[in-house]
C-alpha positions in Angstrom: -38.9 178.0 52.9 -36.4 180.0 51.8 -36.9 183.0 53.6 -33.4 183.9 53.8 -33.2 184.5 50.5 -36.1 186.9 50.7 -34.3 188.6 53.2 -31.3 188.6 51.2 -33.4 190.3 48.1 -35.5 193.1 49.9 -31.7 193.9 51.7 -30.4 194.2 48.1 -32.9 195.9 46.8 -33.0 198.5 49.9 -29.3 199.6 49.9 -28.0 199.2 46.3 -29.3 201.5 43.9 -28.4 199.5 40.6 -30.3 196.3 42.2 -33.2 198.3 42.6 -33.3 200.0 39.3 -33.4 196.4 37.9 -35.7 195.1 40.2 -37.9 198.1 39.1 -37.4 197.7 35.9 -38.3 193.8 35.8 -39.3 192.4 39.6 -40.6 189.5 38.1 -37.2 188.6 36.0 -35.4 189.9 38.7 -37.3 188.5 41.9 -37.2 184.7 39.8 -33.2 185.3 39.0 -32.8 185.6 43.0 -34.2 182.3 43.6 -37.2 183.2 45.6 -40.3 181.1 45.6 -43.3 181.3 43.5 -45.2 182.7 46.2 -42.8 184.8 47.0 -42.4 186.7 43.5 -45.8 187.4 43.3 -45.2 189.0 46.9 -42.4 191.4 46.0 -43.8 192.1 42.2 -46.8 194.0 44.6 -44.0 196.1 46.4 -45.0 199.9 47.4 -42.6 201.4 44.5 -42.9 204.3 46.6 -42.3 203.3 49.9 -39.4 201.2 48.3 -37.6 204.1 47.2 -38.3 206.5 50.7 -36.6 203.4 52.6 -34.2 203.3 50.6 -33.2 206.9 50.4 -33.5 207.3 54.0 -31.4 204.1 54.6 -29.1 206.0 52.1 -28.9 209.4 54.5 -28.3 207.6 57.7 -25.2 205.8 56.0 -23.5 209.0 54.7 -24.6 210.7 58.7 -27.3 212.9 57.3 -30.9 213.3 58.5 
């Protein structure tokens, strides 16, 4: 499988903000153009939008020493 490049996506997607407004703006285009599987587009299409963007605003703080 190609999990690593999974991995490799949802780290992407978590830390850089202009990734993620892609992503949100077209996972499937975006999800495909990272190589990921079939199976695994129609995983990340399903992403909690939400709890995508509190991650990655928390990982955001942390990074820059803020709570």
């Amino acid at each position: 499988m190609n999990d690593s490049r999974l991995e490799t996506f949802l780290a992407r997607i978590y830390v850089d903000r202009e990734a993620r407004a892609k992503f949100l703006a077209d996972p499937r285009c975006e999800a495909t153009k990272a190589g990921l599987t079939a199976q695994q587009v129609e995983d990340v299409i399903k992403i909690d939008r939400d709890g995508l963007e509190l991650l990655a605003d928390s990982l955001e703080r942390k990074k820059h020493g803020r709570k």
